[in-house]
Structure formats: C-alpha cells, structure tokens
N, C-alpha and C positions, 0 to 999 in steps of 0.2 A: 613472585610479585603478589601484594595483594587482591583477594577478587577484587575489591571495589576500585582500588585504585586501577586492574588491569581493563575493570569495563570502563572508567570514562577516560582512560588512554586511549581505547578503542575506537570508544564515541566520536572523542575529539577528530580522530584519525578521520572516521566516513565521516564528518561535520564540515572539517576542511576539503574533502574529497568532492563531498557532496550538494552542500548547502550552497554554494554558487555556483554548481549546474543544476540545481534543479530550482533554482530560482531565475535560472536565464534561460530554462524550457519555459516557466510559466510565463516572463514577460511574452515567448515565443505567442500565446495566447493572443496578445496586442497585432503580430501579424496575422495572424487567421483571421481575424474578425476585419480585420481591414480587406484582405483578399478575401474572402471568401463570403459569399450570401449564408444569410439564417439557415437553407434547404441544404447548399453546398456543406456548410460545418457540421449539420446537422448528421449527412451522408461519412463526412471523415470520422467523424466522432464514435459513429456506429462502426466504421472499417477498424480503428483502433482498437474500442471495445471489442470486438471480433477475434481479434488477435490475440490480447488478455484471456480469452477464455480456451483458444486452439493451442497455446504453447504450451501449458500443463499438462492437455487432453495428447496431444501428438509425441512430449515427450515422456508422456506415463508418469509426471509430476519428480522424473528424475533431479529436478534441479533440488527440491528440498531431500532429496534421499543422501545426495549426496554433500552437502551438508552436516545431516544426521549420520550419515556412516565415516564422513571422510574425518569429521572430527573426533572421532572415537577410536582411538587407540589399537582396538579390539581388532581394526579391519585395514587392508591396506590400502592407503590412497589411490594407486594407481590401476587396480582393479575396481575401484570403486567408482574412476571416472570413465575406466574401458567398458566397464557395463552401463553406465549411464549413456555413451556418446553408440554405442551399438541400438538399445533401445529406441533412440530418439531417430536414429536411420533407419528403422523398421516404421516406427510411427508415421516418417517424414513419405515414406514408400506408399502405406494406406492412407494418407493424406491424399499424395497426386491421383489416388483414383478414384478418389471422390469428387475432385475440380470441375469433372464436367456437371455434377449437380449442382454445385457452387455458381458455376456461371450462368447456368438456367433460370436464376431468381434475377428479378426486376432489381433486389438492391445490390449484389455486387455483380452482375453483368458488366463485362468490361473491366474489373479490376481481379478477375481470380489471380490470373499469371503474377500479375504485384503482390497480392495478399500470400500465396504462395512465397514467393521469394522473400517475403517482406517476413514471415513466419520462420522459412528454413536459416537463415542469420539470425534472428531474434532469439531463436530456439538454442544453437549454439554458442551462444555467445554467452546467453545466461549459462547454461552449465561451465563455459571457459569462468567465467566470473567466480561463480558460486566453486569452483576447484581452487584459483585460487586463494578466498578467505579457508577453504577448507588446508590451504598447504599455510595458513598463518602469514601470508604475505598481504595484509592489510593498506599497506601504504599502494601498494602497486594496484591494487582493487579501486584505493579513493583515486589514484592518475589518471585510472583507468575514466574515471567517471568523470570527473573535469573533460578530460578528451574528446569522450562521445559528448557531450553535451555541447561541445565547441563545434564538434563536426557537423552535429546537427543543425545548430543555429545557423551555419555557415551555409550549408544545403538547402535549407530552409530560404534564406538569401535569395541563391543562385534559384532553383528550382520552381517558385511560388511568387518571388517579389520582381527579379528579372527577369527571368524565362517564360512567366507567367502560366506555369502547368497546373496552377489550380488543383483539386483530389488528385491528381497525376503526382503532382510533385510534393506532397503533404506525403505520402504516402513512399518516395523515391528517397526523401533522405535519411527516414527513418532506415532503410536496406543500407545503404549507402555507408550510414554513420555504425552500424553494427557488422557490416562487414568488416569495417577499417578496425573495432574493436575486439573483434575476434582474431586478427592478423596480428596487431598489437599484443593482445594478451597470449596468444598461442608461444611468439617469437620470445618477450621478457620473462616468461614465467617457464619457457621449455616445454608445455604441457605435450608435445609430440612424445616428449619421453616416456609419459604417460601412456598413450595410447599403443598397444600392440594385445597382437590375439595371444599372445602368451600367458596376458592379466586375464583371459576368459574365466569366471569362476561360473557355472551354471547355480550350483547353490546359494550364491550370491545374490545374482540375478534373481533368483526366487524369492529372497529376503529382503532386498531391496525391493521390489514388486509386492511382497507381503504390506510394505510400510508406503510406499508411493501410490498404492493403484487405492486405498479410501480418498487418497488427496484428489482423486481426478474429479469425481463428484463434488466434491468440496471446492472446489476450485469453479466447477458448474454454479454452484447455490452459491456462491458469492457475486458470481457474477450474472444470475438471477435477482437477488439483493441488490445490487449497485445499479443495475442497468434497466431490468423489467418495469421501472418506474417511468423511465426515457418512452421504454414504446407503447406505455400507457399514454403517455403527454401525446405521442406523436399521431396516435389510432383515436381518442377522445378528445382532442383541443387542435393537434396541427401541428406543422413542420417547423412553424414560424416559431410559435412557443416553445417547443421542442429546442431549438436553434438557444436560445434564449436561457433556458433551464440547465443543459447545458454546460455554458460558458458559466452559470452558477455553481456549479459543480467545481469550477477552477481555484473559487477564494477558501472553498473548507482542504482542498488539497495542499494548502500552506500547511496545516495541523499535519498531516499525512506524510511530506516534508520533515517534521521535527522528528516525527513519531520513527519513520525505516531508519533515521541514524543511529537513532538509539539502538533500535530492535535488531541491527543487524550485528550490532557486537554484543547486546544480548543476550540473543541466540546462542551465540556461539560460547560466553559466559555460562549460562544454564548448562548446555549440553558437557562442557568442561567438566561441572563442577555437578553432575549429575549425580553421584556417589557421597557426596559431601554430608555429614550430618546435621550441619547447619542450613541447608539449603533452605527452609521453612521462612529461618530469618531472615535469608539473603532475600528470599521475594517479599516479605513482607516491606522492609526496608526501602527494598527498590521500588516496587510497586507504590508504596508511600507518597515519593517523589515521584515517580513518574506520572499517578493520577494528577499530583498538584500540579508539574508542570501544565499537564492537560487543561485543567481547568482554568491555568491561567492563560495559558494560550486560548485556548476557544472565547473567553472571554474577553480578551483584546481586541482577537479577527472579530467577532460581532461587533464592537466600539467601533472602528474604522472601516468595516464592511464597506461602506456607502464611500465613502474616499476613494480606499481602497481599489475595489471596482472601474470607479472613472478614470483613476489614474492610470493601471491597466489595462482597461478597454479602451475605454474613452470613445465609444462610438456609440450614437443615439439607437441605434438599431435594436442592442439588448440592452433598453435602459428596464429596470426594475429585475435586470438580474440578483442584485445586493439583497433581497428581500426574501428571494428563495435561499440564496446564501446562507442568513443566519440558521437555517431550520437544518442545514445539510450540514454546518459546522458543528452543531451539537450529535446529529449523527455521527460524524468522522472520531467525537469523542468516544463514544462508545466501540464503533469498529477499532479504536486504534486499544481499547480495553479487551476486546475479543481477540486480537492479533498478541498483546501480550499474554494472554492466558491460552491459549495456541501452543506455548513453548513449552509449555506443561505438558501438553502431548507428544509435543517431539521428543522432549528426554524420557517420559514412558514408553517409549513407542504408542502410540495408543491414538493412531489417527483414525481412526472407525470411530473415536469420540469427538474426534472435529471435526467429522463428516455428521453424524445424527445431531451435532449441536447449529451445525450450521443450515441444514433442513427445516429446522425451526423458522433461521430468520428468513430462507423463502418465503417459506410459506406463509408467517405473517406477513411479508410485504406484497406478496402476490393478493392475498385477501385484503389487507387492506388498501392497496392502487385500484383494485378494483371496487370498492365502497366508496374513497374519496375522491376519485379523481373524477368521475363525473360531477361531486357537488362542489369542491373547490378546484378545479383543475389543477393546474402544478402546484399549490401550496401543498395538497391536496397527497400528490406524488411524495413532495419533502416530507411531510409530518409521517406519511407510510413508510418510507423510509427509516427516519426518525425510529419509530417504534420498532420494526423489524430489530435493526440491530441491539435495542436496549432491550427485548426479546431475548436474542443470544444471548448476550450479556449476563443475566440475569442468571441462565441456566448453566452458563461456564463458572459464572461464579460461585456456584455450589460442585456442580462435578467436579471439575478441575482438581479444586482443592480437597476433592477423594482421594488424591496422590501425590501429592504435594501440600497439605496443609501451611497455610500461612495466615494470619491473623487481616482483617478489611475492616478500616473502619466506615463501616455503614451509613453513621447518624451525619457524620464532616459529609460523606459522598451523595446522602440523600440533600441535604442545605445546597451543594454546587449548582446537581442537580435543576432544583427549583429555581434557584438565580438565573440559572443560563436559560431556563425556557421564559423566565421573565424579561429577560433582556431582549428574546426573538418575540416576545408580544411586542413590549415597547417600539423595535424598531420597526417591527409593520404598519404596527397602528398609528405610532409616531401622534404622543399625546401633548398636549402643552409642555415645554422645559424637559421632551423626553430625553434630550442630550442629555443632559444633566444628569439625568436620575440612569441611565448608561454609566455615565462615570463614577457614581455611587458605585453602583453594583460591584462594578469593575474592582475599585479599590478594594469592596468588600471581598469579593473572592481573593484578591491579591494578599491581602492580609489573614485570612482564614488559611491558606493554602504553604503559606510564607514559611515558617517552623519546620514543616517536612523538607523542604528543600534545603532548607537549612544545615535541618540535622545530618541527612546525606551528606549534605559536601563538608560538613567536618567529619563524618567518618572515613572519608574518602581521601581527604590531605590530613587527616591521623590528628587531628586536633583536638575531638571530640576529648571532654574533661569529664578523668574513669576518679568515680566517688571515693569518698576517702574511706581510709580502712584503719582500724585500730590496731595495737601491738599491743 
C-alpha cells in the first residue's frame, strides 16, 4: 500500500477509535466542575498529573520502546513485550516501597493506596495497548478506546455524580476503566501468548533500556514544562486561581486531541519506512499539512474559546478561564510540533536528543514562571509556557533535521505565528469590533494554510496532476 495512503487509513482508523472518546472525556470536564470545588479539582488535577509523570518513571518508558522495537522487523514481538511487562513488575515493586513517603505529604495523604493502584492498571494497559498497534491490529487499539472512554464516563456517573465519592471517585474510575481495558485487550488480541520466560532475551533488555531509560527524564522535563506552571499559580496567586487555570488547560487539549490521532499512525509510519530513501520528502510533505492543520485548528479553538468554554463548563466559578485558553492553545501548537519532530528520534534511536532538547524547554519555563508569574499571575504562567515549548521547538527544528533532513518553510510559519499571538492579544484585551477582526484573522490563516492540505490529500487519493513530458 501506499505510505501516504496507508498513514491516513491509519489516521482515519484512531480518528473513529478516538475522536469520540476523547471528546466524551473532555465534556467529562462539565462533571468535575460541577462536583467538585476550585481546591477539590485543583487536588485531582495534581493526582492525574502525578500519574502522567510515574507511569514512564515506573515502567522504564517501556511503552515507547516497545513500539520502536516491536515494529521493526529486526526483533521479535513477543520478546519485545516479555521484557517490557518484566521491567514494569520490577518498577511497580520499587514503587510500593516508596508509598509510605508518598503518603507522608500533606498533598496525597489518603490517596497513595488509589494512586498506587490507579498507576499499576494504567501502567499495563498502556504497554497491552501500545503491543497491540505494534502486532498492526489498529482497529482493535481504536475499540479499545471508544470502550475505555465509555467505561470511564460511566464510572464517573456512578462514582462522583451518585455515589458522591468526590477525589475518591475521580480517581476510582480511572482504575476501574483501565482495568476492564487491560482484561479486554489481554483476552482479543491473545497477548498471554506473548508473555512467557522463554521470550527472556537479557541483551534485549539491555537495548531496550539503552533506548527507553533517556525517555524517563524526558518524560520528567515534559512534565516540569506542562505542569511547574500549575504550582507556580498555586504557591504565588492560590488554589482558587489554580482551580481556574487549570480547567484552561482543557480547551488547548482539543489541538492535542487532533494532533495523537495523527501521531500515532505516524509513528508507526516513520518507523516503517525508516530505510526509505525518500523519507526527507515524506516528512517534508506531511509535516506541510500537518503544520497547516495546526494552524488552522488553533486558530478556530481561539475564535470560539469564549463559547466554547461556557458551553463546557458553564459554571461561574472558572469564568475567565477562555482567556488563559487562548495563550495555552498557541503553546499546544508548538508542543504538538515538538511531539512530531520526536519521531525523528525514534527512527534514529537517538533519544538522549530528546532528552537534552527537552531540558531546554524546562528550564525556560521554570525561569520564566518564576519572572512572570508574580507580575502577571496566570497569564503570566500561560505566556511561560508559551515560550518554553517554542524554545524546544526552535532547537528540534534544526537538530532533528541532522538525521533526517526535510525542507520547513519558515517565512508561511513565521506569518501563523504572529497571527495567532495577535488573535490571543485581541481576545484578552477585547478591543472595539475585536470579533470581527478574530474572524479576519481566522480566514486569513485558513486561506494561507489551505494549498498544503490540499496538495496532501491529492497525493494521498493519487489525483495529484504529474506534469506533462515530451516524446
């Protein structure tokens, strides 16, 4: 099959898999805020994020190793998940004997035992996941994801709306729905066949571990980047704001949304076609589209931000979250430009480059949360943000393409750019007729952007017209 045509059969695949569960996680957003105080969401938010950054650390970042080994020819799958799911039972082991420091902190006292549990399913299930796109059974991966995301919402229901368990039960059906997905995927995809000490390979294990253990820090400084902004708002302004900032976080996670369907047949694209001599063009091409997408996507979520928002929430409590919004949408553009130049790493192996490229955006965002957020509070957070990851960015977009050369065009990406931070002036400051001049913009990007996507999807349904040739 064609690359292009087999990546947006791919796409399509996690689009329908995906796109309406994880847009029935975020209405989930509408129940939190109703259950739960500014302080209360504030506390889950942090247990969540918590967990994002323990599952890489605990399973030694096995889940992308195995990805990058299982889909390569060179190694055999079922040794490749038997070292992954050994690792992660070592990990899960120096985990429990760390719980009693865990519960010694004021902030998860009382919830180790859940965040434990809530971690040991989480952890497994992503490797059952990520085994099966690595065995090419795609359809069974996007069921899988509709499923959890039904389980959840359903959990969520019983747990927090009936039951009224509050952080108890925000926390209980996340375990709950990843267990029933790990049981699910274990039983249709057979992975038990997978598993025995027979697959032990020790040099494996070591090569794997060569390629997964830069990830674990990376995985850290991402989530220093995404999060250190949070408990600047929360130690410099309050829990209240905090709470607020946030559920702002929720509207750029629709970009983030478009962006893993793509990335995860991608992924798997790239590493395919890793040998390929063309592959320069194949990222140029797709990179093309995929920026325009982006830029027209961020450019819309800022247009509706302020709708958007209330229809969502709808509760007065975090009103003027739509405002931090736009600042963190234009961030999520650029992280989701860092996440594709990522895969450049993965098909060189070369993740000690996406570990020191991601140290970068820490530490811009750590220095600058701590500049701004005393004189602007949370905008203050967003714009540090902001910068950090266009930071990264910046610096993948010249390494990266040390190994992968592909052509960027710079001058179209510098014009989005400045559009889209004009648009997050406009709608803060919200000047006379600034709707209006929103919908400008908008069209503008939409029409600048329009051709790349274009040209994609005629190269991709074979239509594109190959110029004429003499005899």
């Amino acid at each position: 099959m064609d690359k292009y045509k087999k990546l947006m059969g791919n796409t399509v695949i996690f689009a329908i898999g995906q796109f309406g569960a994880k847009l029935l996680s975020f209405f989930l957003v509408k129940l939190y805020t109703a259950t739960l105080t500014n302080s209360e969401y504030s506390t889950a938010d942090l247990l969540y994020n918590t967990l994002n950054v323990l599952v890489p650390v605990v399973t030694f970042s096995m889940s992308d190793a195995i990805i990058r080994f299982g889909l390569d020819k060179a190694y055999d799958k079922r040794r490749v998940y038997t070292t992954a799911n050994i690792m992660t039972l070592l990990g899960m082991a120096i985990f429990a004997l760390t719980t009693p420091i865990w519960n010694s902190t004021s902030v998860y006292h009382g919830y180790t035992m859940l965040l434990y549990a809530y971690c040991y399913f989480s952890c497994f299930r992503s490797m059952a996941s990520q085994q099966v796109r690595a065995n090419g059974l795609v359809r069974l991966f996007a069921i899988d994801g509709i499923l959890t995301t039904l389980t959840q919402f359903l959990c969520n229901l019983a747990f927090m709306l009936w039951l009224d368990m509050g952080i108890n039960g925000y926390i209980l059906s996340f375990i709950v729905s990843d267990f029933l997905s790990l049981c699910f995927l274990m039983f249709m995809a057979r992975l038990d066949r997978s598993l025995d000490t027979k697959f032990i390979d020790v040099r494996l294990i070591r090569e794997m571990l060569r390629y997964s253990a830069p990830l674990i820090p990376t995985y850290l400084l991402w989530w220093i980047t995404s999060y250190s902004d949070r408990l600047f708002v929360i130690n410099m302004v309050g829990s209240e704001t905090n709470g607020i900032y946030s559920v702002a976080h929720k509207i750029p996670t629709l970009v983030m949304f478009v962006t893993t369907m793509f990335y995860q047949a991608w992924q798997m694209s790239s590493i395919e076609e890793k040998d390929s001599r063309t592959l320069g063009k194949f990222y140029k091409t797709v990179f093309g589209a995929y920026s325009s997408l982006m830029y027209i996507a961020a450019a819309g979520l800022i247009l509706i931000a302020k709708p958007l928002t209330y229809i969502l929430i709808g509760n007065d409590s975090y009103k003027g979250a739509e405002l931090y919004s736009t600042i963190l949408i234009v961030s999520m553009v650029f992280q989701c430009f860092c996440q594709f130049l990522a895969s450049i790493y993965s098909v060189k192996k070369k993740s000690k480059n996406s570990c020191l490229t991601a140290f970068s955006a820490a530490a811009a965002n750590i220095l600058l949360n701590a500049i701004l957020v005393p004189k602007l509070g949370a905008y203050g957070a967003a714009i540090a943000t902001a910068i950090s990851y266009f930071v990264c960015f910046s610096i993948r977009i010249y390494d990266a393409r040390r190994y992968i050369f592909f052509k960027v065009d710079f001058f179209r990406a510098g014009i989005n750019i400045i559009v889209l931070i004009t648009m997050c002036v406009l709608s803060i400051r919200q000047p006379s007729l600034y709707v209006m001049w929103l919908i400008l913009c908008f069209i503008f990007i939409a029409l600048i952007n329009f051709g790349a996507v274009i040209n994609t999807i005629q190269k991709i349904i074979g239509r594109k017209k190959q110029p004429a040739t003499g005899r």
